[in-house]
Structure formats: C-alpha cells, structure tokens
N, C-alpha and C positions, 0 to 999 in steps of 0.2 A: 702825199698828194703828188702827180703825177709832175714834174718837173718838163715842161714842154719846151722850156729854153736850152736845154743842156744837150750836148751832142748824143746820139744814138752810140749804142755800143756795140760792138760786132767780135765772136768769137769765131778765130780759124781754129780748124783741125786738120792737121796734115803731118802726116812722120817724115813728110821730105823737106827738109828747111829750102829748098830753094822755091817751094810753091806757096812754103807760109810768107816769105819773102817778099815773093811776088803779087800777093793778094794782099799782105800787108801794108806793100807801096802800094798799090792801089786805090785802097781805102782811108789810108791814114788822113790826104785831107779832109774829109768829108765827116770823118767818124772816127770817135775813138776803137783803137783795136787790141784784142786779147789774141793772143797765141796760144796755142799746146801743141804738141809733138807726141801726144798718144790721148787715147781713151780715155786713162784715168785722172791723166791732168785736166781732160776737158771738163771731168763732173764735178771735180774742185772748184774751176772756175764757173759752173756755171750758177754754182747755190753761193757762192762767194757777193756778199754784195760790196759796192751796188752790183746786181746781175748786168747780163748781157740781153738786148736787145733781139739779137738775130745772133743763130750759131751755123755758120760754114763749115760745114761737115764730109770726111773722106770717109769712103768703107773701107778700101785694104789699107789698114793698119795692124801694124806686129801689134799680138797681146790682144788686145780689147777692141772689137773691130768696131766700125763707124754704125753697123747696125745696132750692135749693141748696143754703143753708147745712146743711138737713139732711143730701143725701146727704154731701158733704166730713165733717162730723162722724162720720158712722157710718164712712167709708172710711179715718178717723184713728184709730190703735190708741190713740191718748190720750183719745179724746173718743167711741169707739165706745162704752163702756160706759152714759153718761149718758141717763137717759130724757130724750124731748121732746115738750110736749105742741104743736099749732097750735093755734091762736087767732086766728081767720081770718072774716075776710064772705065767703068763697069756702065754697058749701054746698051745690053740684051732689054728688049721689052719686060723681062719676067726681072730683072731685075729694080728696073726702075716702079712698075708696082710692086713690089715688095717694098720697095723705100718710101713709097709714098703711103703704103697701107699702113704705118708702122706709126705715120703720124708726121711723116715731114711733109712741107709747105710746098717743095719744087724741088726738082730732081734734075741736075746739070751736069752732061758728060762729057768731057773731055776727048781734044784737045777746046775752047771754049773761047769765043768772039769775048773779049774782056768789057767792053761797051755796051753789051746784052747782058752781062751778068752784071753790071752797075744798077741799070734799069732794074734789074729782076729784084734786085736788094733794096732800089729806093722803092718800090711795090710794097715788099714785105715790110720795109720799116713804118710804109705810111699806115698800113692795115695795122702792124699792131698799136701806133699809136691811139689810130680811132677805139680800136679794141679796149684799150689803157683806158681814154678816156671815157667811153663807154662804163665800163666797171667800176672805176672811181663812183661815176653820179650815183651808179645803181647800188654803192657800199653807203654811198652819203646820209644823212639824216637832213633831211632841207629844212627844218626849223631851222635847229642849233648849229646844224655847219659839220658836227661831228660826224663820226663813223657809225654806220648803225649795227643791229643786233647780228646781222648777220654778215656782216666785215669781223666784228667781236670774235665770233665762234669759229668762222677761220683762221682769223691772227693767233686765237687763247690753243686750236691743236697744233700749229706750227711753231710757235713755241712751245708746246708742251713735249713736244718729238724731238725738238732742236736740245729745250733741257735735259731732255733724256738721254741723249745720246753723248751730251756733254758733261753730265753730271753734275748741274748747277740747279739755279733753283727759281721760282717764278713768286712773283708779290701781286696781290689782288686788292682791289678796293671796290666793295658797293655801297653805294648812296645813293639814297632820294631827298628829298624835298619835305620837310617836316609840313603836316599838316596842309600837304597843297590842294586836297581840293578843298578844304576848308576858305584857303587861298581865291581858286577858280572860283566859287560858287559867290564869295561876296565880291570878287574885285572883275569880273570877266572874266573873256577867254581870252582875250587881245593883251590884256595885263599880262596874265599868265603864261602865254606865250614867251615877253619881255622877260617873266623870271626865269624861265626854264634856258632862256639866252643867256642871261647874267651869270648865274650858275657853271652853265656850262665853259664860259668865260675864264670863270677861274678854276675850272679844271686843266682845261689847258694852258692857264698860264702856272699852274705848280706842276707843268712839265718838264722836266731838263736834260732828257736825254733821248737822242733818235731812236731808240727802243722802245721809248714808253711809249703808250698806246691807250687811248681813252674812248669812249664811245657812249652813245645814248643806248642805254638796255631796253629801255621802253616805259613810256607815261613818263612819270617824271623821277624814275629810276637810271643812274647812270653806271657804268664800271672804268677801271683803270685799272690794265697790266701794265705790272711792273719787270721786264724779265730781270733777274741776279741784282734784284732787291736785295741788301739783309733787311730784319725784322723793322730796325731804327729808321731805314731810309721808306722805307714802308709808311710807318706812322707818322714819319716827316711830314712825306707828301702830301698825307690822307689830311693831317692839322693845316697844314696851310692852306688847305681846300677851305677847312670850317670855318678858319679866319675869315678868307676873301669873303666867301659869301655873308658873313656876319656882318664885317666894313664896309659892304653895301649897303647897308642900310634900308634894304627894302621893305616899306612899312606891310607887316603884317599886322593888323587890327585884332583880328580875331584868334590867332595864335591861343594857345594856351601852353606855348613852351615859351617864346619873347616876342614880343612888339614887332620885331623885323622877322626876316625869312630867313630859317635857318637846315642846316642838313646834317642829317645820322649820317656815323661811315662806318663800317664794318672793314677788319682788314684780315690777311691771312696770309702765310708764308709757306710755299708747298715746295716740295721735292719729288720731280715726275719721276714714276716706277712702272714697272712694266704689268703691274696687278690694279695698278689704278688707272680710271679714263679721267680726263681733265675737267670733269664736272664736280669730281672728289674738290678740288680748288673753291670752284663759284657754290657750290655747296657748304663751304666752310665760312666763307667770307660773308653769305648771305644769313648765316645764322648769326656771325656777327652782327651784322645789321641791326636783327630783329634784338638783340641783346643792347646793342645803342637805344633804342628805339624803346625796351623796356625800362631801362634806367632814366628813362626821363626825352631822349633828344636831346640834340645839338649836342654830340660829342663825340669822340672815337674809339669803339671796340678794337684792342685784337685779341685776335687766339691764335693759340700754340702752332706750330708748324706742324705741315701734315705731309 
C-alpha cells in the first residue's frame, strides 16, 4: 500500500561529485536521496527497493550515457513507472526532444536557477503520487481490501523474471470457499459478503513477510505468492489459512463438508525457467486445488515442484 507518510525518494545521476554534492545538499531536507556516479550504478539503484521516487538524471556520462540509461529504464517493467527528470549542459532544441521522446518527464539545462528546479521536482513528486494512489485503488479489490486479479498477474510476472534471474524459487497458494454458493443462496448476499471478508482476514494475517503477496482471484477464489518459499513454509502458510478460517466459526448449515465455513488450498513450489511462462505455476497449484477439493474439502494439497 502506498506509504503517503514517508518521505519521497529522489535518485541523482551525475559523474561529477561536485553536482551530485550540490543537488544532494539541496534536496536532502525535504527528501531522502540516492546517488550514483555513472549509468550502471543508477539501474542498480533504481529496481533496488524501496525504489526511488523521481530519478535526476545527466546524459554526458563516461560508459553508459544518461540516454541510455533512460531508454533501459522505461523498457524495464520495474523501473518503467518512475518519472525522470535530465539535468543536462546539452540545450540544442533536438536534444532536449530526444530526451523527452524517450520517456522523460522534463528536460533541464544547465547552468539552472536551483529554486526552479525545487519547484519542478515538488511537481513531479506530487503527479506521481496522485498516480501511486490512483493504481493502488484501481489494483484494489473494494469488497475484501485485497489486491485484485489484475495487481496478482502483475506481481506473479515480476517475480517470475526476478526468480529467474536469481535463480530462486516462487510458492503459490489457491483457495476458495468450500461450498459458497450453497453458502450465498441460503444465508444472502450481504452474509456472504461478511464471509468472503473473514476469509480474506486470515489470509493476510498468515502473512509474515513483505514479499508475500495475497489477492482475491475472483468469486470467492483467492491466491497467495510466496517468493523463496521452501515447500514446508509453503504448506505452513496454506494450514494456518484453514485453521483461521475454521476458528471462525462461521455457521455453515447447509455445508456437506462441516457445520462452519470452511476452504480447500492447493499449493505448489515452482522454479522459473526460461521455457516456462509463469502460468506453468497457477496451473499447478490450481489443479491442486481441484485435488483438495476431490478428497473431500477443507484440507491442503501440494504437489511436487515444478
């Protein structure tokens, strides 16, 4: 969730330490700030979380120039979203559209009113905040609170690409709601509503780590990535889920698995490769499911790593 208390974070780029210096005192009340002294330390910092905010950016840089690093930025789904401004002695009009064609925010040439370039940065940082919170609502699920299907499928390929490149491995969980509309159809919609909260409740409370990631999949289907799960931390999670919701107690009458409300979970432990796309994963995990789900309900599948 977007953190609207914490300071903004702003990355310099510059190969001359006395301008990262300068821009550095600068800014430092107002906002935290990163430095780099070339191109390739920028890109480090800029997928490095927490990211950065806003990236002040130079083009003539030895090595990796400022253009550069902007196009790779925007052509990286982790670091496309980040505004960037240049801050550049390059001030030929064909210059400054090419900097801004590329995908940056504003384009500033030196030698530069310091007071104008404060403003221009509190601009940027308020636009991407609205933007920030803007995408949050529109990732949100407004029932449950959760993240919904399509925050999921972006989170599940960035870690799938992040796994891959680090050669670690991703943990999945799906679950529904054993016999819910059996649920819906005798108790309401407005009950049902209620369960689909409680539920979701103790998904994210058998969360414990900033990686994990839960969301509503859709009806009353939910998932949980786990990244650099092993198998054991995997079906940890997935049983403490069936617990809570079991400790709830929520009277299911009509059930024909128990009296209260209860959820199948299917689990899976994948190893992203460059011959697989990341639905190999929720493919795996949901046939779990369907295997909970045949043995009876309320209980936890997994299968082998894949």
């Amino acid at each position: 969730m977007h953190q609207a208390n914490r300071r903004s974070r702003i990355l310099v780029v510059d190969d001359v330490p006395v301008n990262v210096a300068m821009l550095g005192e600068a800014f430092a009340a107002d906002y935290e700030v990163l430095v780099a002294t070339s191109g390739e330390r920028a890109l480090e910092l800029a997928v490095r979380s927490p990211q950065p905010d806003l990236i002040l950016l130079d083009i003539l840089m030895p090595g990796m120039s400022g253009l550069e690093v902007c196009r790779r930025l925007r052509d990286d789904l982790q670091t496309h979203h980040i505004p960037l401004m240049f801050i550049t002695s390059k001030g030929e009009q064909a210059d400054e559209e090419k900097g801004l064609s590329l995908g940056a925010a504003d384009y500033i040439v030196k030698p530069f009113h310091l007071p104008i370039v404060k403003a221009r940065v509190r601009t940027q940082l308020e636009l991407k905040r609205k933007t920030d919170l803007l995408e949050e609502l529109a990732a949100r699920d407004g029932l449950t609170g959760l993240p919904n299907r399509r925050a999921f499928d972006e989170r599940l390929d960035q870690e799938w690409r992040r796994a891959r490149r680090s050669c670690t491995s991703l943990g999945l969980i799906m679950l529904d709601v054993d016999e819910f509309k059996r649920y819906n159809d005798h108790y309401g919609h407005r009950p049902g509503d209620d369960c689909l909260r409680a539920v979701s409740g103790c998904i994210a409370g058998a969360l414990q780590r900033a990686s994990d990631f839960a969301a509503r999949y859709g009806g009353e289907e939910f998932v949980v990535l786990l990244p650099g799960a092993s198998i054991q931390e995997i079906n940890h999670v997935a049983e403490r889920i069936r617990q809570c919701v079991e400790r709830r107690a929520i009277l299911h009458a009509v059930s024909q698995t128990a009296p209260v409300v209860t959820v199948s979970l299917g689990t899976t432990h994948c190893w992203p490769r460059d011959s697989a796309g990341s639905q190999v994963c929720v493919e795996a995990a949901d046939q779990m499911l369907y295997e909970a789900k045949r043995r009876g309900r309320n209980r936890v599948c997994d299968g082998q790593s894949v």
